[in-house]
ROBAKOL-220890 format. One line per 2 residues: their letters; for each residue x, y, z of C-alpha. Coordinates in Angstrom, 3 decimals. Layout:
A) X Y Z  ...
//
This chain:
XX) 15.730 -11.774 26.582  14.830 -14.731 29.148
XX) 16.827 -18.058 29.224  15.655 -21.520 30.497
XX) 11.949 -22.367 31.297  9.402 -22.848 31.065
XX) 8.147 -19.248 32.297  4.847 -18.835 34.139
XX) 2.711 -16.408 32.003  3.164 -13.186 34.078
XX) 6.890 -13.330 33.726  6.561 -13.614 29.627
XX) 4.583 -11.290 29.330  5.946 -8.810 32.176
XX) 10.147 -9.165 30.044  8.046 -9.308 26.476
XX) 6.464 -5.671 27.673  9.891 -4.219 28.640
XX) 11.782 -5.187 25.896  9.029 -3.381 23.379
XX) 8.874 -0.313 25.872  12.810 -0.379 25.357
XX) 12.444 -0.175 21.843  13.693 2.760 19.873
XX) 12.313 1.147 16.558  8.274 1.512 17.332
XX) 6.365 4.730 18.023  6.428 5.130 22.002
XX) 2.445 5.598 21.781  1.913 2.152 21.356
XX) 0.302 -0.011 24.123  3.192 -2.370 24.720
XX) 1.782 -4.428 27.034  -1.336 -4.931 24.693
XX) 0.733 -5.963 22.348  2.669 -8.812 24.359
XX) -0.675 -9.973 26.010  -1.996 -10.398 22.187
XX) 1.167 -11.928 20.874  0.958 -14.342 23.568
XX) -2.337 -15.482 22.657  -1.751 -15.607 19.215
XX) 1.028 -17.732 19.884  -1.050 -20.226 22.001
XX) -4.274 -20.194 20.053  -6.615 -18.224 22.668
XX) -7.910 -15.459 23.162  -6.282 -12.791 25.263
XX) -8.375 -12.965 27.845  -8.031 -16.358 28.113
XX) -4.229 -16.148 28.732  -4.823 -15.321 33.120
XX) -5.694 -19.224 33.140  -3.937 -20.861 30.560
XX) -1.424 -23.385 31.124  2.710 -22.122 31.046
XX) 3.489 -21.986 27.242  5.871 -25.078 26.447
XX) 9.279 -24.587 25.546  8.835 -24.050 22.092
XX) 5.718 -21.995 22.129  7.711 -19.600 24.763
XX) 10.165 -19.674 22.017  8.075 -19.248 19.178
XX) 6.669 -16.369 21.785  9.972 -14.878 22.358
XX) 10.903 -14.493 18.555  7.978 -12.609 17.886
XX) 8.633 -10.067 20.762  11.824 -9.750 18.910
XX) 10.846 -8.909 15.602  8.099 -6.463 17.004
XX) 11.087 -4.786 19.466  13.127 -4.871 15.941
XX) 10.266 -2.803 14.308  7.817 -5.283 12.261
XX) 4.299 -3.995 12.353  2.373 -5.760 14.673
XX) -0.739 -6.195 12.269  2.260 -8.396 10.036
XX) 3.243 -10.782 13.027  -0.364 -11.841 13.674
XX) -1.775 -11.614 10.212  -4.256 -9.297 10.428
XX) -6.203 -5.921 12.542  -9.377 -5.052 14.012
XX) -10.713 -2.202 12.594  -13.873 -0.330 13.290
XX) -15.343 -3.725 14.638  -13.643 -5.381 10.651
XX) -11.149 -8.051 11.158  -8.878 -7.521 8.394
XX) -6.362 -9.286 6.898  -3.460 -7.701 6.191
XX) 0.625 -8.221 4.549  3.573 -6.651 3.444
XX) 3.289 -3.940 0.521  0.728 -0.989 1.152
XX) 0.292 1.383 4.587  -0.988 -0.285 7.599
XX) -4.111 -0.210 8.504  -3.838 2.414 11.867
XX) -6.807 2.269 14.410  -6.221 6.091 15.129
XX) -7.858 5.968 11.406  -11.328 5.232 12.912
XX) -11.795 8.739 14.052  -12.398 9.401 10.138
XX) -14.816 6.591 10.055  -16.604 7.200 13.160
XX) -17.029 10.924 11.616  -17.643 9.808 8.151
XX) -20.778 8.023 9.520  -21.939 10.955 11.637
XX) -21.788 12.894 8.831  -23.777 10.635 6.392
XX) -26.156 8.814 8.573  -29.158 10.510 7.661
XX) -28.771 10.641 4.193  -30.829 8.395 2.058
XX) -27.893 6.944 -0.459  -24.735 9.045 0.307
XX) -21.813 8.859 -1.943  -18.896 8.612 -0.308
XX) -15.194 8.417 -1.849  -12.405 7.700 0.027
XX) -8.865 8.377 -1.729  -5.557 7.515 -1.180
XX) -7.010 4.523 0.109  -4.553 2.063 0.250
XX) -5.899 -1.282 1.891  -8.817 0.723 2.010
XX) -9.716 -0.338 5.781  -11.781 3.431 5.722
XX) -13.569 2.968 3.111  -14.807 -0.715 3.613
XX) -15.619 0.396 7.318  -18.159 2.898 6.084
XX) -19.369 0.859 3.865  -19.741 -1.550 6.444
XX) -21.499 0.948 8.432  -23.784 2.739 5.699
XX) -25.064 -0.401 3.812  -27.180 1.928 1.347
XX) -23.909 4.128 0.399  -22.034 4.255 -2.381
XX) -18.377 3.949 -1.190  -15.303 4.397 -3.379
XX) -11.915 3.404 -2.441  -9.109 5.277 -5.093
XX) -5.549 4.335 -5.162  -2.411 4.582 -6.987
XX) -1.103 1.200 -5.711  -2.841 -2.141 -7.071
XX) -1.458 -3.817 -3.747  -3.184 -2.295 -1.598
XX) -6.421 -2.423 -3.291  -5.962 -5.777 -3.811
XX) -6.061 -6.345 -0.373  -9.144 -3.960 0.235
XX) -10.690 -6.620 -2.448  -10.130 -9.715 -0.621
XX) -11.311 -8.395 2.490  -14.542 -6.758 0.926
XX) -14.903 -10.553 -0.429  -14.291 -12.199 2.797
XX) -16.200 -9.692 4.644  -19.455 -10.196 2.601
XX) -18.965 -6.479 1.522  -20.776 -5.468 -1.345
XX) -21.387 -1.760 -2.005  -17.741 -0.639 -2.008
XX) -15.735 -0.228 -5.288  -12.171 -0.144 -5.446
XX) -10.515 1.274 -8.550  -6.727 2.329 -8.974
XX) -5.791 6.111 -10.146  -4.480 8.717 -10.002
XX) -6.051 10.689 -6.798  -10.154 11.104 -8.346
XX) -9.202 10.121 -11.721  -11.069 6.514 -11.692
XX) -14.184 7.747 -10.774  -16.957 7.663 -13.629
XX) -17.641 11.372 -14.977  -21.502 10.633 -13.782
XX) -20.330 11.384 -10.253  -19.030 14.936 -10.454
XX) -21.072 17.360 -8.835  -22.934 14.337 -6.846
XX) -20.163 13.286 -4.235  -21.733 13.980 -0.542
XX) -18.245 13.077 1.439  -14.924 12.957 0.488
XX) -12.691 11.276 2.696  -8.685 11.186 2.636
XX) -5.343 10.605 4.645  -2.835 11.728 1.896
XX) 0.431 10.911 2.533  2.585 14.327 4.060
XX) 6.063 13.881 5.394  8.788 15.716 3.871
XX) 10.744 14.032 1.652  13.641 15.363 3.763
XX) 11.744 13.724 7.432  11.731 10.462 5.982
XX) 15.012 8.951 7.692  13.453 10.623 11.364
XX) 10.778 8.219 11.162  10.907 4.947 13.694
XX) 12.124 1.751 11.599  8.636 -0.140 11.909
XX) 7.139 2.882 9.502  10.010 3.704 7.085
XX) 11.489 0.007 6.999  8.465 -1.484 6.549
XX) 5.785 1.020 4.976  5.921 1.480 0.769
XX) 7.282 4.997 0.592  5.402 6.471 -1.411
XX) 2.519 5.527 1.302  4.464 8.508 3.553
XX) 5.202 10.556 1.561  4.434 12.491 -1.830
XX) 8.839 13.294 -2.191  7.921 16.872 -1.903
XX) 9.708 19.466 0.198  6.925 20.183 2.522
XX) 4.563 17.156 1.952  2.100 19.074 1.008
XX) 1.575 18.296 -3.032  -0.814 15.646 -2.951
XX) -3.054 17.429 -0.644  -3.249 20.461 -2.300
XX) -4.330 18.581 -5.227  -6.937 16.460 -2.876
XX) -8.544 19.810 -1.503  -8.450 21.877 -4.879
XX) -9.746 18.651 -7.282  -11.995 18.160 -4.421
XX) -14.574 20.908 -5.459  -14.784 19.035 -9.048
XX) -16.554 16.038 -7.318  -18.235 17.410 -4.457
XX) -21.800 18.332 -4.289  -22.533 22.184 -3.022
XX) -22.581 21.640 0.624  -20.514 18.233 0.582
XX) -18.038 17.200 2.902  -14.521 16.646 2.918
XX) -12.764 14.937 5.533  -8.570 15.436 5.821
XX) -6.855 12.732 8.338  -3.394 14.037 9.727
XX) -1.509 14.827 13.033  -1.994 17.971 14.578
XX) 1.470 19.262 12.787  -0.438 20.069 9.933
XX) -3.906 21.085 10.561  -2.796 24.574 10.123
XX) -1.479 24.342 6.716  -4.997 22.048 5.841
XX) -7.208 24.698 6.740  -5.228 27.071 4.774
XX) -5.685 24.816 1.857  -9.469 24.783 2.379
XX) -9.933 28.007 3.005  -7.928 29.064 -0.397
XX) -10.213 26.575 -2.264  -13.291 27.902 -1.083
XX) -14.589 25.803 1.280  -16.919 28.182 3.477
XX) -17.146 25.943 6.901  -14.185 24.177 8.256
XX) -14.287 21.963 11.439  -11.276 20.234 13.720
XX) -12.390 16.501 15.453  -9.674 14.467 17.655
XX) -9.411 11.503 19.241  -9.067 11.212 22.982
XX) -5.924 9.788 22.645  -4.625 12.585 20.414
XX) -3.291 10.412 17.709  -5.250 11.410 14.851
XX) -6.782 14.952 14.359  -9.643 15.088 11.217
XX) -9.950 18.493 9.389  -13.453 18.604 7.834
XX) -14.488 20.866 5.406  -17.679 22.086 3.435
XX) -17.744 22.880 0.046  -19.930 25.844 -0.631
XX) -23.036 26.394 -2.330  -21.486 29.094 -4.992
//
């Protein structure tokens, strides 16, 4: 990439942002040159902001710098490089073995809360959790809620648990299941807001995915390995009504692909109002749906 040095910090950072907008192995919405600046300082110990008067990077920081760029051009998640994401205003830790945390994800938080702010001591279940960043963030947010965080995959909850822990977060639970089977049988009929971002890719999409999601994500964190992606959230929306109080909420994360085959979903299992919420950036569309009172 660059040879020689050492390299003032402009000209890192200017070849770093190149080689990831090169790339062909990360999604081209990513802010590459975000990215580098954060690397960099992650790499020197500052923060970015901090990088316009810091000194050149020695030789083997720049190195250390370089091979970092490398494996993020090569498709590593950039949450694994550095160890970690900010989420909703959470730093959380994060590894290898369940689905990245994605900040397009806070659009279901930052409706999640809307939805439940004014309610006393809102239930709140979030499934097909994984690291459960969602869940822990509206917990985070709603201190008197009752937030559930379902998953198939001990990994990833384990993870949610460690940052709960770290995080002084108390009134989430985590449980592992099969979609809403962990919750206790008290809570059916009393959930306010269900929240979910099901996996959906067609088995037969996989392989058009970039490397840094299908080389690095758990597969069955993409995908449910049915023909139109579409099994697990028929059984999120139709087991939905089980759990959900009359008048409760349930909140579908996706890309804009699929919001017409959601509402159709919803509207088959009876769910009387159904909204559509996006992001300005147009990375993550939210489906939310009411249950009805009959």
């Amino acid at each position: 990439m660059v040879s020689g040095g050492p390299f003032a910090i402009d000209d890192l950072l200017r070849a770093a942002t190149r080689v990831l907008s090169d790339s062909t192995a990360i999604f081209e919405d990513h802010d590459n040159e975000a990215e580098a600046r954060q690397l960099l300082a992650f790499t020197l110990g500052v923060d970015d902001e901090e990088l316009d008067e810091a000194e050149p990077p020695s030789t083997r920081d720049r190195d250390r710098f370089l091979a970092l760029v490398a494996r993020r051009a090569a498709g590593e998640p950039f949450p694994f490089l550095i160890g970690k994401i900010d989420f909703y205003g959470l730093e959380l830790k994060v590894w290898p073995g369940a689905f990245v945390p994605r900040p397009s994800s806070e659009l279901t938080v930052n409706r999640s809360v809307a939805r439940m702010r004014r309610k006393k001591n809102p239930v709140v279940v979030d499934v097909c959790a994984g690291a459960a960043p969602i869940a822990l963030a509206i917990a985070d947010e709603l201190p008197r809620a009752d937030v559930w965080a379902l998953d198939i995959s001990e990994e990833g909850l384990s993870q949610g648990r460690k940052n709960a822990r770290r995080l002084g977060i108390n009134n989430v639970s985590l449980r592992r299941g099969d979609l809403y089977a962990p919750l206790p049988a008290r809570l059916a009929g009393q959930v306010d807001l269900i929240t979910a971002h099901v996996p959906y890719v067609p088995a037969g999409e996989i392989e058009d995915l970039p490397e840094e999601v299908r080389e690095h994500e758990p597969l069955d964190t993409l995908t449910d390995h049915s023909h139109d992606g579409l099994y697990l959230m028929r059984r999120v929306v139709e087991e939905s009504r089980e759990w959900l109080r009359p008048d409760g909420w349930l909140l579908l994360e996706m890309s804009d692909d699929v919001v017409s085959k959601a509402r159709r979903l919803c509207r088959k299992a009876g769910f009387d109002h159904i909204e559509l919420a996006d992001d300005e950036d147009g990375l993550s569309v939210v489906v939310e749906a009411r249950r009805s009172k009959s």
